[in-house]
N, C-alpha and C positions, 0 to 999 in steps of 0.2 A: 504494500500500500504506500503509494507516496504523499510522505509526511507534508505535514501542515503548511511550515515551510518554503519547502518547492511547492505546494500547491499555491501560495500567493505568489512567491516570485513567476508562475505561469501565468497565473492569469492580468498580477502586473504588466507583462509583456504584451498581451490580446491589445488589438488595434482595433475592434469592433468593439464600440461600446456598449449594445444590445447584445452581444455572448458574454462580454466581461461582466455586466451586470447579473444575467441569467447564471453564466457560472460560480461567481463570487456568491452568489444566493444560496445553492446547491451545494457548496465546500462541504466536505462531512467533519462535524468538528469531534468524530473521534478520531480523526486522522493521529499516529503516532505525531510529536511534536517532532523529535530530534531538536532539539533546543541546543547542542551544543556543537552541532554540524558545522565548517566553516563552507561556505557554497560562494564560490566566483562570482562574479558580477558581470550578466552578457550584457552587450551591446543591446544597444533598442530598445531599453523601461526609462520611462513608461510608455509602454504601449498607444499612440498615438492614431486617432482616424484622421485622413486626409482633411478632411472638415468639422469642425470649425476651424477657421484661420487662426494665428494668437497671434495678437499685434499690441504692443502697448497700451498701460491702462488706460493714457493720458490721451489714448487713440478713439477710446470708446463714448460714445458720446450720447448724455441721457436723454429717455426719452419716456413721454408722459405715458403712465398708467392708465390713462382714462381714455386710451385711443385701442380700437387688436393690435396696431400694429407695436402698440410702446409695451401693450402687455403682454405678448409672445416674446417679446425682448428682454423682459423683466424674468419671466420664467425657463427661458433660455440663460438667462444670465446662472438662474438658481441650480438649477439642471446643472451649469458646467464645474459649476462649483462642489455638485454632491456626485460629480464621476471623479473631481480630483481629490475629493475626500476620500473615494473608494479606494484609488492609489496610493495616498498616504498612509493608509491603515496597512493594506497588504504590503508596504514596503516597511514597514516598522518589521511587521512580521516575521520576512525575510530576512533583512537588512544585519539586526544586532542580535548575535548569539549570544548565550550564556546566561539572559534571565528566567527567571522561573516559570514552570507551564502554563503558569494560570494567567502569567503576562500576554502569553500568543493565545490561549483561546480567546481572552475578554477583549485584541485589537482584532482576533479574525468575527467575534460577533459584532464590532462594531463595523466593519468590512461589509457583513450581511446586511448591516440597516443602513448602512450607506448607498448599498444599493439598491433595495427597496426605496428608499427614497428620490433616487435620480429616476427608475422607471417610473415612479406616481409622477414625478413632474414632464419625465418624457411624453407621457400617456396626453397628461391632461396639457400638453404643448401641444400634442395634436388636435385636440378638440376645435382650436384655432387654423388649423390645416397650416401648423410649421411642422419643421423637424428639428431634430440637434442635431447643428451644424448651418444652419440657415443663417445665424448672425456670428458675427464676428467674436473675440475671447480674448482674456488675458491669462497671463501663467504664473501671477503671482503666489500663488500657493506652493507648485512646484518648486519655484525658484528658491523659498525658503526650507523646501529639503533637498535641496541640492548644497546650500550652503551649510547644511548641519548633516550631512551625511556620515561625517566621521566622528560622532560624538550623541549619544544617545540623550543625554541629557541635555543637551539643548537641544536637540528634538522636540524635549515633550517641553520642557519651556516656551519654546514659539511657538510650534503648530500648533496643538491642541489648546494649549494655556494662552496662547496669544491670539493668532491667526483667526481659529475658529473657536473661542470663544467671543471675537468680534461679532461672528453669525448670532449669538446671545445675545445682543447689544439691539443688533439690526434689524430681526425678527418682529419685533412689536410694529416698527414704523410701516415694514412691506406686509406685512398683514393689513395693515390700515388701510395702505394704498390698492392692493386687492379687493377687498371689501366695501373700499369710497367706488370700486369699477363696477360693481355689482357681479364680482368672481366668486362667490360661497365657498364652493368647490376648491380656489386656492386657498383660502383661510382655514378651512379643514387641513389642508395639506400642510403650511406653516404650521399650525397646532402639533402635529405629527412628527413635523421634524423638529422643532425645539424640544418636544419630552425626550426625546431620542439622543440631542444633541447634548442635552445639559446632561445627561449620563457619558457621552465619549467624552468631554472635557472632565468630567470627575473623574476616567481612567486616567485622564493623564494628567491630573493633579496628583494621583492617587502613586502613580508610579514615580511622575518627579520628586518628592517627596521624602519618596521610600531612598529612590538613590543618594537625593541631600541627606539623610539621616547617617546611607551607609558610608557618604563619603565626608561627612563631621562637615559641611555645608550649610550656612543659613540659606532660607528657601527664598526669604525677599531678595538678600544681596546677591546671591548668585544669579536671579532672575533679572536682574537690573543689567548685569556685567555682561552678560551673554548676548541679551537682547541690544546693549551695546555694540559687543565684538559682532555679531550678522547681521546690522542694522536693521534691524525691527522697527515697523512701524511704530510707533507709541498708540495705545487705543483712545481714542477719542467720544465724547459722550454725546448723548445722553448716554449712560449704563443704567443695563437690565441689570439691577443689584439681585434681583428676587432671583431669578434664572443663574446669575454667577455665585449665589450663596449654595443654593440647590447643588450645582456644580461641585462644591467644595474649597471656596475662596474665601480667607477668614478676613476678619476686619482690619487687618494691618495692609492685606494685598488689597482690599479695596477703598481702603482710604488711601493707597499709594497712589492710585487712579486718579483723582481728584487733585492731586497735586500739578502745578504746572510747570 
């Protein structure tokens, strides 16, 4: 049976994002871990579809919720976002040998609702007769595991703790904007992914944490220094406090927030 492991780094590699989704769904999470395998790194992850384009953030350019055309845009934007969730997760997976078993099942079950949740916005992209791939994209997700590839703890410091728990922050407003369209159906779907997501960022509070403890780390200074050293955006407000407490974010990280 091929372990867990090799089964993310495969379907990392999938350039169909309708297989990659289907099969990351499908993962059997009895699969042996091999948690302490060192496995090469091929050419070609993540797995990329000829379409969408990725072109600069500064490239993309907003456009009103209250028109099909701004809100297939809106949903496409969402959508590209929870396919490059799906690669994060399964690259963690792969990526850092040596931690505990229970570390790669809890990132390959977030792998599975990551992609449950890019097909629900797939689905309901179509409803408007787009596809994924119809608007343009940016790759700022990826980019910041590109920069933390050799170091697991800043890993979960940015991505999870940073990156996407932005999506916690932003969640309230694009539900709004949904719901001022008269989209029910996307407002269900938000609802969906934020219970979902304020649990992957509590994994990876849960795991940063664990490694600042084993490596005698304060959890705020380290998170300042790193998001430093990879130039991390800094998150900007409003903050979903309710949603980043759920998460697991104590009152020192989020009064750090608020600081200018």
């Amino acid at each position: 049976m091929t372990s867990t492991r090799r089964q993310a780094l495969h379907w990392l590699g999938c350039t169909d994002p309708d297989a990659k989704a289907r099969g990351v769904r499908a993962l059997d999470p009895a699969a042996p871990v091999d948690a302490h395998e060192a496995i090469a790194e091929p050419p070609g992850i993540p797995g990329r579809p000829a379409l969408p384009r990725l072109v600069a953030h500064t490239q993309l350019r907003p456009r009103s919720a209250y028109t099909p055309q701004g809100r297939a845009a809106l949903l496409h934007a969402l959508a590209h976002i929870e396919l490059n969730a799906i690669d994060l997760a399964l690259d963690i997976v792969w990526r850092f040998a040596g931690m505990p078993e229970a570390f790669y099942r809890q990132w390959l079950g977030v792998a599975r609702e990551e992609a449950l949740h890019f097909e629900l916005l797939r689905d309901h992209l179509g409803t408007l007769g787009r596809r994924y791939g119809d608007f343009d994209a940016h790759d700022g997700l990826w980019q910041m595991a590109e920069r933390t590839r050799a170091d697991l703890l800043a890993r979960l410091a940015l991505v999870p703790r940073t990156l996407e728990a932005r999506g916690l922050d932003a969640s309230p407003a694009v539900k709004a904007k949904l719901l001022a369209a008269g989209d029910l159906r996307g407002g269900e779907i938000l609802d969906l992914i934020l219970r979902d997501e304020i649990g992957h960022v509590a994994v990876g509070n849960h795991w940063y944490r664990r490694l600042c403890a084993q490596r005698g780390l304060d959890p705020l200074a380290t998170h300042a220094a790193l998001a430093a050293q990879h130039q991390a955006p800094r998150p900007r407000g409003p903050f979903n406090l309710d949603a980043r407490r759920a998460a697991g974010f104590d009152d020192a990280e989020l009064a750090q927030l608020a600081r200018p």
